[in-house]
Biopython code that builds the backbone (N, CA, C, O; Angstrom):
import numpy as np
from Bio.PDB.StructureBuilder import StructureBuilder

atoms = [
    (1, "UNK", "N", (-43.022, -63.314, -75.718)),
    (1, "UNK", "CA", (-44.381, -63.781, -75.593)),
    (1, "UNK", "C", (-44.458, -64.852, -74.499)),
    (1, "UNK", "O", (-44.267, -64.513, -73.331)),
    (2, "UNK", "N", (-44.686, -65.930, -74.765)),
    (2, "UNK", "CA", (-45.125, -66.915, -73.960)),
    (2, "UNK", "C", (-43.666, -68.133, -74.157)),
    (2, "UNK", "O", (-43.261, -68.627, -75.209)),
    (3, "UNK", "N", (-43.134, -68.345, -72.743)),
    (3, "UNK", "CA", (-41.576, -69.293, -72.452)),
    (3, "UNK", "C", (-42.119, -70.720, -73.255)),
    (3, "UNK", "O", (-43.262, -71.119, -73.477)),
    (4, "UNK", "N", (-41.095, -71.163, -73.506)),
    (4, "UNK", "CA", (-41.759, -72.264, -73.776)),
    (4, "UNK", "C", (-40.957, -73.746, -72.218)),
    (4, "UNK", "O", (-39.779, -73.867, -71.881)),
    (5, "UNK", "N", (-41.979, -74.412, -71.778)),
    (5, "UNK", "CA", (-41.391, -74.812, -70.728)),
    (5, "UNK", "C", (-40.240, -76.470, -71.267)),
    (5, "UNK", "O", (-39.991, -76.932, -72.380)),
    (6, "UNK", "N", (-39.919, -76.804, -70.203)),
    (6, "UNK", "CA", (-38.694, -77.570, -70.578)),
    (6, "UNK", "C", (-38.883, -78.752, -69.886)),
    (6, "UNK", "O", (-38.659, -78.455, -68.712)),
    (7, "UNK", "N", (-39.196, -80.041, -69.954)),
    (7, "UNK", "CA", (-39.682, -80.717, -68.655)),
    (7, "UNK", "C", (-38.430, -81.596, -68.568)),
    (7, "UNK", "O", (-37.481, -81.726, -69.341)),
    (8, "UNK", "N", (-38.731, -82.178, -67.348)),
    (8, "UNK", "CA", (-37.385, -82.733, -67.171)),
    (8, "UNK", "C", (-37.511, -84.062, -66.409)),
    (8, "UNK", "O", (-38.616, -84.111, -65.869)),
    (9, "UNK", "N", (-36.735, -85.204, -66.164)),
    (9, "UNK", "CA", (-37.097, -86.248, -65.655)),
    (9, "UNK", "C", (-36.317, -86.590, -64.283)),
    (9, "UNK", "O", (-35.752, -87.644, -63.994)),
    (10, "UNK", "N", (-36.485, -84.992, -63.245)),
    (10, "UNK", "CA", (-36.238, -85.195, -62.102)),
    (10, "UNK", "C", (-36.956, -86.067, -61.152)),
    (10, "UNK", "O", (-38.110, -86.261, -61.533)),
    (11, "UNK", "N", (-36.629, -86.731, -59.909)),
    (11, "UNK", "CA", (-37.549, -87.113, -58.930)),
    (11, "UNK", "C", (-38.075, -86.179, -58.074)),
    (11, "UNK", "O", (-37.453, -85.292, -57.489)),
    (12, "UNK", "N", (-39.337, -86.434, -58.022)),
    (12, "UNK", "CA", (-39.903, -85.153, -57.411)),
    (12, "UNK", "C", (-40.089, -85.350, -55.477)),
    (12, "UNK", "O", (-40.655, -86.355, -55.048)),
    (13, "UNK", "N", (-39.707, -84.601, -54.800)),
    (13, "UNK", "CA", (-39.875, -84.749, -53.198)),
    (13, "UNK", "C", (-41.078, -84.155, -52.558)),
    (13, "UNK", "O", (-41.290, -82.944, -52.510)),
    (14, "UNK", "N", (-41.985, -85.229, -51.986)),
    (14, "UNK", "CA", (-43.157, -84.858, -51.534)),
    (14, "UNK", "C", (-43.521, -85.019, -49.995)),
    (14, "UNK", "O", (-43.104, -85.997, -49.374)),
    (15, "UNK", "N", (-44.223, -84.145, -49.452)),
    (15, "UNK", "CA", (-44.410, -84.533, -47.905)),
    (15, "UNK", "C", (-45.605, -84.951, -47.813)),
    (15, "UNK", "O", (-46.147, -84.404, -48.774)),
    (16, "UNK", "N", (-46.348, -85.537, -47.312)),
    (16, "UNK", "CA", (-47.392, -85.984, -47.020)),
    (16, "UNK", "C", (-48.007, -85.300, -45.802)),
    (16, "UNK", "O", (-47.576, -85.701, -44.720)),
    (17, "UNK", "N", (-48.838, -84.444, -45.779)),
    (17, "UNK", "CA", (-49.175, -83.814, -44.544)),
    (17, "UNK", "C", (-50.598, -84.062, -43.895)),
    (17, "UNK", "O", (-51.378, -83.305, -44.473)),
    (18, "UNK", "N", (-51.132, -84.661, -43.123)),
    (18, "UNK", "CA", (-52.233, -85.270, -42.157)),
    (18, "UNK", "C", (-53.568, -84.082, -42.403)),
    (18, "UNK", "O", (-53.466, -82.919, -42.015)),
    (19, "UNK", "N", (-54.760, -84.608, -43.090)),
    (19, "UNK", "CA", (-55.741, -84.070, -43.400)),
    (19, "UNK", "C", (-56.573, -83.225, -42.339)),
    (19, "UNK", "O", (-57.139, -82.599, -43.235)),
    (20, "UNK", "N", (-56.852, -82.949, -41.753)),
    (20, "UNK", "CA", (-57.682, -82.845, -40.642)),
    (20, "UNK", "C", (-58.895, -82.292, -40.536)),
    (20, "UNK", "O", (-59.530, -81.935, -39.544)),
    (21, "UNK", "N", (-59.260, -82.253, -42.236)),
    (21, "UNK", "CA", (-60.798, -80.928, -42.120)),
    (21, "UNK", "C", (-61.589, -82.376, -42.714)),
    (21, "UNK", "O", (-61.253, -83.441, -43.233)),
    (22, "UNK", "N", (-62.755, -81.737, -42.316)),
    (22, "UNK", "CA", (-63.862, -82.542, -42.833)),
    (22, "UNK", "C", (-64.554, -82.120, -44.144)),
    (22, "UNK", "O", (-64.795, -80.949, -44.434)),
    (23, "UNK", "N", (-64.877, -83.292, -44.981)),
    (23, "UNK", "CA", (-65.506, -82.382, -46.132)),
    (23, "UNK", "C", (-66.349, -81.722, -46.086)),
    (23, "UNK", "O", (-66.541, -81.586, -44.878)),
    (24, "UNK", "N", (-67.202, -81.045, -46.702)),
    (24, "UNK", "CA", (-67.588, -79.893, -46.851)),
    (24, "UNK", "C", (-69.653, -81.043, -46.374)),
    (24, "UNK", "O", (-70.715, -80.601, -45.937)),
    (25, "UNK", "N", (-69.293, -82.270, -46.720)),
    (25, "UNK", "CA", (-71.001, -82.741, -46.495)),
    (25, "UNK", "C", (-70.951, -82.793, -44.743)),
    (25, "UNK", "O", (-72.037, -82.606, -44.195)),
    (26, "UNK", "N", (-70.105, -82.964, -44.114)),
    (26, "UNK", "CA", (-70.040, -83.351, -42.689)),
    (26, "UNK", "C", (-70.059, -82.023, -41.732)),
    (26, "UNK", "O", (-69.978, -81.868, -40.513)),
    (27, "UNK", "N", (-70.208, -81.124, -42.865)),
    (27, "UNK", "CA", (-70.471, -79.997, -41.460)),
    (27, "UNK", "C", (-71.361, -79.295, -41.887)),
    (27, "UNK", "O", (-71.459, -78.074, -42.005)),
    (28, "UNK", "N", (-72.227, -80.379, -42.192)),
    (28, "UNK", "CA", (-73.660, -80.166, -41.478)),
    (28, "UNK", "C", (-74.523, -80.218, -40.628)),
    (28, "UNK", "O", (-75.592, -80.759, -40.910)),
    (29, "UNK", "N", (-74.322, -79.718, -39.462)),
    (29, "UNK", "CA", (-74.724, -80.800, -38.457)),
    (29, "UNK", "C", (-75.162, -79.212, -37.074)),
    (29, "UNK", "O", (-74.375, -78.281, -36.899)),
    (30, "UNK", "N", (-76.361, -79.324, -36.423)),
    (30, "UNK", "CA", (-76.533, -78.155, -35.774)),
    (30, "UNK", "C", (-76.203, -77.900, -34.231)),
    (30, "UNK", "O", (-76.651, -78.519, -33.266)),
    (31, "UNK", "N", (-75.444, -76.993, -34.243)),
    (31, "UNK", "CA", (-75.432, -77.205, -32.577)),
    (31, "UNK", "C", (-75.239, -75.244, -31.653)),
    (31, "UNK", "O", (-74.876, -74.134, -32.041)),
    (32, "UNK", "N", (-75.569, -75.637, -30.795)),
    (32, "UNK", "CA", (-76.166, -74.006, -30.153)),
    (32, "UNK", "C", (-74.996, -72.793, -30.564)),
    (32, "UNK", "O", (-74.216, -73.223, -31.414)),
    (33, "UNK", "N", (-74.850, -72.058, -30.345)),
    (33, "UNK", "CA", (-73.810, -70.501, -31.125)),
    (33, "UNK", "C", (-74.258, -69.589, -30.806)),
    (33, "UNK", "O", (-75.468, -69.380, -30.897)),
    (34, "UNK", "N", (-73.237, -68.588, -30.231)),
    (34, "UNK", "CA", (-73.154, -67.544, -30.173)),
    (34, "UNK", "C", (-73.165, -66.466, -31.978)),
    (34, "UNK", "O", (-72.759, -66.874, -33.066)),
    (35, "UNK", "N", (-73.574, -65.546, -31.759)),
    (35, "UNK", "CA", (-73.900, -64.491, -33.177)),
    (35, "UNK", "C", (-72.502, -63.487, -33.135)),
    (35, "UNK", "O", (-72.089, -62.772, -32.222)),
    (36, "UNK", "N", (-72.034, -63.698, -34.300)),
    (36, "UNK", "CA", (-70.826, -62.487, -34.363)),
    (36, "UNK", "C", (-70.689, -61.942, -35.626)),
    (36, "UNK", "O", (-71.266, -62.611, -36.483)),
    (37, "UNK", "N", (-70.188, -61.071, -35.987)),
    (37, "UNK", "CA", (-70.660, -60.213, -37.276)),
    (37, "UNK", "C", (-68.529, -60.541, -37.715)),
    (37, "UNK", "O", (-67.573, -60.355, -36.962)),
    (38, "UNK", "N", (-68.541, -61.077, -39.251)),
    (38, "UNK", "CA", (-67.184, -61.479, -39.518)),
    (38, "UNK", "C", (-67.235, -61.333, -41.018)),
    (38, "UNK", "O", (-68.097, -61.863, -41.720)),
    (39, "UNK", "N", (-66.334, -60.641, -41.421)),
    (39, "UNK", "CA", (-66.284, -60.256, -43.292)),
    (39, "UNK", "C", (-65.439, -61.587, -44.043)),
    (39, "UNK", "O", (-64.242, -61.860, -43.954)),
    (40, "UNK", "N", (-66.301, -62.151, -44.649)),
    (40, "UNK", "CA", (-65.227, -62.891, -45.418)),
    (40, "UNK", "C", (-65.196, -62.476, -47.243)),
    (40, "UNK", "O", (-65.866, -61.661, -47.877)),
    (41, "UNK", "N", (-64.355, -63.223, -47.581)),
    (41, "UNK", "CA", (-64.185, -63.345, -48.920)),
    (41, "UNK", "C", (-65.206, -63.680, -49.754)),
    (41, "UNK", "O", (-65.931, -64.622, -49.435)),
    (42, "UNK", "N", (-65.428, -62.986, -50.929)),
    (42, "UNK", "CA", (-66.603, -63.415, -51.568)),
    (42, "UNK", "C", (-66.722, -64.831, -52.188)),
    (42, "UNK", "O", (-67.769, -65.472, -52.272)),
    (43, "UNK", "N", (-65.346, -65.276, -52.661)),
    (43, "UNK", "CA", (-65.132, -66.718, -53.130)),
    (43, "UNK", "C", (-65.235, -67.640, -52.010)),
    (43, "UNK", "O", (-65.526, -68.779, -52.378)),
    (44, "UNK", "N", (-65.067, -67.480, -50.606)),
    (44, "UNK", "CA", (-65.398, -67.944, -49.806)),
    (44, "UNK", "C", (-66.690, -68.406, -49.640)),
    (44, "UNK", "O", (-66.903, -69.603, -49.453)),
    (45, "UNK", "N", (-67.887, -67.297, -49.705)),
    (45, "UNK", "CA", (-69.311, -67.309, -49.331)),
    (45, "UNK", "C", (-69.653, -68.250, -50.538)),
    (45, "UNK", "O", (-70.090, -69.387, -50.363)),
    (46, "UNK", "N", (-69.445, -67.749, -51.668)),
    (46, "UNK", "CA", (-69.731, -67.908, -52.896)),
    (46, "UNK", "C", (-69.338, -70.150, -52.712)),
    (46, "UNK", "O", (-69.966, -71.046, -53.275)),
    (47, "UNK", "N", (-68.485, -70.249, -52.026)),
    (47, "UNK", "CA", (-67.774, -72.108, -52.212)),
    (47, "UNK", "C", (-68.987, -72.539, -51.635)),
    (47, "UNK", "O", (-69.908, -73.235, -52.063)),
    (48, "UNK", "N", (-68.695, -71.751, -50.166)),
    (48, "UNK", "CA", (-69.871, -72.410, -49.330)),
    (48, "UNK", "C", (-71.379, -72.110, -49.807)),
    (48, "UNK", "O", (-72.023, -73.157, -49.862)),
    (49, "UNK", "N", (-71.772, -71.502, -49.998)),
    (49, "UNK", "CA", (-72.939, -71.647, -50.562)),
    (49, "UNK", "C", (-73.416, -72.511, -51.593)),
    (49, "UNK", "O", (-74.409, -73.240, -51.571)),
    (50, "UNK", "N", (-72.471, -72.311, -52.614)),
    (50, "UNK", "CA", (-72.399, -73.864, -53.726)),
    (50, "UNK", "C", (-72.838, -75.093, -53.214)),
    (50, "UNK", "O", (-73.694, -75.825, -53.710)),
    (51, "UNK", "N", (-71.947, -75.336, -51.797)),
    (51, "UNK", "CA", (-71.661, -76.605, -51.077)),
    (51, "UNK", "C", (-72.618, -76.893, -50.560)),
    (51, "UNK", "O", (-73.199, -77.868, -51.037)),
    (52, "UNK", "N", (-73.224, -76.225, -49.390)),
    (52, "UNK", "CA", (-74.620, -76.037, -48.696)),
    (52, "UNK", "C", (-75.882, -76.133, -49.528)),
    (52, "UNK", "O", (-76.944, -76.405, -48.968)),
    (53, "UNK", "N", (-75.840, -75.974, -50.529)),
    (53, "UNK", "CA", (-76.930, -75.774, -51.655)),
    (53, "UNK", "C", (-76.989, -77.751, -52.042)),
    (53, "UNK", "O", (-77.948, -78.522, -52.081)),
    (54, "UNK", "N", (-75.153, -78.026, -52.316)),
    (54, "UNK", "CA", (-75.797, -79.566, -52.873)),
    (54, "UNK", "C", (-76.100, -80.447, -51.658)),
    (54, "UNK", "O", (-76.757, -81.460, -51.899)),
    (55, "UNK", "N", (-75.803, -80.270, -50.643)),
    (55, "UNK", "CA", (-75.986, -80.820, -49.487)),
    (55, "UNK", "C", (-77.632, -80.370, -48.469)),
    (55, "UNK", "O", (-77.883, -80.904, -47.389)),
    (56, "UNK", "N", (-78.313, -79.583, -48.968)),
    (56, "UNK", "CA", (-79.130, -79.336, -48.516)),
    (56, "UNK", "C", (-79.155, -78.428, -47.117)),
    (56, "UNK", "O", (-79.990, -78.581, -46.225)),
    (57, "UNK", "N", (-78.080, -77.458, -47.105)),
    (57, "UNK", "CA", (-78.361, -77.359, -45.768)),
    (57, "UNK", "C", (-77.817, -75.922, -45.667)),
    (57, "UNK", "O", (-77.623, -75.270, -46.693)),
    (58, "UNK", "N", (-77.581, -75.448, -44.511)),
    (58, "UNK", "CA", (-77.167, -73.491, -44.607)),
    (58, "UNK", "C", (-75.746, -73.600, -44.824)),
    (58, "UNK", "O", (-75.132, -74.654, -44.654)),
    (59, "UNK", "N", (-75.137, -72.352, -45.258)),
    (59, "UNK", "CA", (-73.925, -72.057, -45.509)),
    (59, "UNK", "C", (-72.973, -71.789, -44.268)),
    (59, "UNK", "O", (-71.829, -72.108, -43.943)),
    (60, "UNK", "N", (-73.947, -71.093, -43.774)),
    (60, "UNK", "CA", (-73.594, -70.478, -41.955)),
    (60, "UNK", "C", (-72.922, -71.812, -41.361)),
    (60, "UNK", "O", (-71.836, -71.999, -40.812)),
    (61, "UNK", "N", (-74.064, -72.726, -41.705)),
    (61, "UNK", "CA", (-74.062, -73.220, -40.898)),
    (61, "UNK", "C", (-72.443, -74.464, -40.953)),
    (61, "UNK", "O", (-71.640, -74.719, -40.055)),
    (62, "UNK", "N", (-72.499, -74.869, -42.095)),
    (62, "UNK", "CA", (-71.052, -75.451, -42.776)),
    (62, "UNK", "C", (-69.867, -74.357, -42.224)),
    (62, "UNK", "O", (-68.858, -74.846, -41.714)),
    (63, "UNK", "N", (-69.982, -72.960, -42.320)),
    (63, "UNK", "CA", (-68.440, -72.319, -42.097)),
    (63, "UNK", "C", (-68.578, -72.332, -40.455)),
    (63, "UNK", "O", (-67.485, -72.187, -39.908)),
    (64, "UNK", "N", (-69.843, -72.494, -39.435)),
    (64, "UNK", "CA", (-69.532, -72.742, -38.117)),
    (64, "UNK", "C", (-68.492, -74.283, -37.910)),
    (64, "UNK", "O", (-67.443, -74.312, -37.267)),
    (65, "UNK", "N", (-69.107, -75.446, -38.623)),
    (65, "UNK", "CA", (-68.592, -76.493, -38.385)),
    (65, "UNK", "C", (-66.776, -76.421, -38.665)),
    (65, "UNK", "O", (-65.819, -76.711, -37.948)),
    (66, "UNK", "N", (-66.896, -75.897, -40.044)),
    (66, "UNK", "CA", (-65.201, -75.845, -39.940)),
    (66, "UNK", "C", (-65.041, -75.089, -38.790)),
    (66, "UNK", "O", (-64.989, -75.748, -37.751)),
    (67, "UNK", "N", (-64.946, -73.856, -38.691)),
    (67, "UNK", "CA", (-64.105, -73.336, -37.293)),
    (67, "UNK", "C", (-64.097, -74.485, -36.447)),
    (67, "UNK", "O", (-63.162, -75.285, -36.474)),
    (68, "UNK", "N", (-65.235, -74.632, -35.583)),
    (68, "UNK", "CA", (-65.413, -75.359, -34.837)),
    (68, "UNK", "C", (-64.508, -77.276, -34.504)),
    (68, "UNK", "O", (-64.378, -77.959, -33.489)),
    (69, "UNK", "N", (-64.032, -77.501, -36.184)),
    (69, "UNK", "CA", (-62.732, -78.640, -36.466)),
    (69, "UNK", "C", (-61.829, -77.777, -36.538)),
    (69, "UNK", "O", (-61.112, -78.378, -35.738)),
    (70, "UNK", "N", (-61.359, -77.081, -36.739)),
    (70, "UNK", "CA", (-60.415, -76.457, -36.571)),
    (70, "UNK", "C", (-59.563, -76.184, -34.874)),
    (70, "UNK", "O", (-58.373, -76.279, -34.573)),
    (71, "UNK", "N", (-60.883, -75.795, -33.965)),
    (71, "UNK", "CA", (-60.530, -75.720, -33.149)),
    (71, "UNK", "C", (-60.357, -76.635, -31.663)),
    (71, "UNK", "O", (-59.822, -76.714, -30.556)),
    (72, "UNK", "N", (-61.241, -77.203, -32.608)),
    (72, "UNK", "CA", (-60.960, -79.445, -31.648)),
    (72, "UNK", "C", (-59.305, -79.651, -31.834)),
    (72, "UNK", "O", (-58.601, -80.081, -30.921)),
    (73, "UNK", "N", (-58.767, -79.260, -33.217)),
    (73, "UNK", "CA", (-57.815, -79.794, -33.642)),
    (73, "UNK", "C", (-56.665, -78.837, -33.048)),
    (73, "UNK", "O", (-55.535, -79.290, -32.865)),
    (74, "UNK", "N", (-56.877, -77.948, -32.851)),
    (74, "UNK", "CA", (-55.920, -76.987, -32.316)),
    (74, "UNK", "C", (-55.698, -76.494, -30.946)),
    (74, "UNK", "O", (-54.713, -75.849, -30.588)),
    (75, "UNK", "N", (-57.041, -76.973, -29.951)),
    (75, "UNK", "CA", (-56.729, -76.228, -28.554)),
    (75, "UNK", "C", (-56.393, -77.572, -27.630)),
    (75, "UNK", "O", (-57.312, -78.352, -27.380)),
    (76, "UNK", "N", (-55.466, -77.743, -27.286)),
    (76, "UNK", "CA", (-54.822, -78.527, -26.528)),
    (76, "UNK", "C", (-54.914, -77.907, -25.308)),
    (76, "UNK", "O", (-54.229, -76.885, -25.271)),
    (77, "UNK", "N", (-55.546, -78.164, -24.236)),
    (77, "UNK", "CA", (-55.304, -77.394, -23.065)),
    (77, "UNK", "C", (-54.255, -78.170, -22.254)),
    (77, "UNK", "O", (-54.006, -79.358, -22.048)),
    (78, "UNK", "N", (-53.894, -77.320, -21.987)),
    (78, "UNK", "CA", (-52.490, -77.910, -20.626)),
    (78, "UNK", "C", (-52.664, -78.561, -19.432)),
    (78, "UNK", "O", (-52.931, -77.908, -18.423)),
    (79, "UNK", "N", (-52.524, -80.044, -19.393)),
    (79, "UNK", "CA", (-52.735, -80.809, -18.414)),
    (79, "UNK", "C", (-52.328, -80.469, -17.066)),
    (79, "UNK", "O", (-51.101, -80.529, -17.143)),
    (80, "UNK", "N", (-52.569, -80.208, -16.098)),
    (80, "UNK", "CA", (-51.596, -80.259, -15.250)),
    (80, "UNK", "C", (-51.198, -81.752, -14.482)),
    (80, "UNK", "O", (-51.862, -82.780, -14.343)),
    (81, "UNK", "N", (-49.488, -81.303, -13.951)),
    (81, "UNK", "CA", (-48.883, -82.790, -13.807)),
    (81, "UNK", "C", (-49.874, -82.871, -11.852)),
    (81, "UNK", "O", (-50.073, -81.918, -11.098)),
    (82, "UNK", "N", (-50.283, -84.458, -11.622)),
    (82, "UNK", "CA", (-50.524, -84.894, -10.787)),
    (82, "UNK", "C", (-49.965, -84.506, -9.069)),
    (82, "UNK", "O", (-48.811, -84.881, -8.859)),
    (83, "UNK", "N", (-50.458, -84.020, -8.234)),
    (83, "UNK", "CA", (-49.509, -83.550, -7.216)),
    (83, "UNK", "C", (-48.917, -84.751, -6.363)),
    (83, "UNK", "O", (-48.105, -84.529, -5.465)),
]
sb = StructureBuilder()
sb.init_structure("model")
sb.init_model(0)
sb.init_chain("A")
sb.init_seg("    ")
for serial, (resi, resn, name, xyz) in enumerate(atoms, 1):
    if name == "N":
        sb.init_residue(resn, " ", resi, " ")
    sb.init_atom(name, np.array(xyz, "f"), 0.0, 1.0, " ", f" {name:<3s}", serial, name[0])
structure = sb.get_structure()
């Protein structure tokens, strides 16, 4: 049936890893976009919509803002060195 668990009084090892998304009230915020047709998850639509609903504002419009931190945070363009 069901294990029975065993606990134990190890030390536990944790990493701490650097946040980088914004909550879900801060991407609200409107700015110009291109239209693209993209399938997501229903628990997905279903969060954001929850979210957008207590915040007053579109759902769309919250899952543009994440991408959009996501991709501040990720495109590093390549400097070039000084001639």
């Amino acid at each position: 049936m069901s294990a029975k668990i065993k606990y134990t009084n190890e030390a536990i090892e944790a990493k701490v890893i650097q946040d980088f998304l914004p909550p879900p009230k801060e991407l609200a915020f409107r700015e110009e976009g291109v239209k693209v047709t993209i399938a997501l998850s229903k628990k997905s639509v279903e969060f954001f919509k929850s979210e957008a609903t207590k915040h007053h504002t579109q759902y769309q419009r919250m899952i543009r803002r994440l991408i959009d931190t996501y991709v501040e945070t990720y495109d590093k363009k390549p400097t070039t060195p000084p001639a």
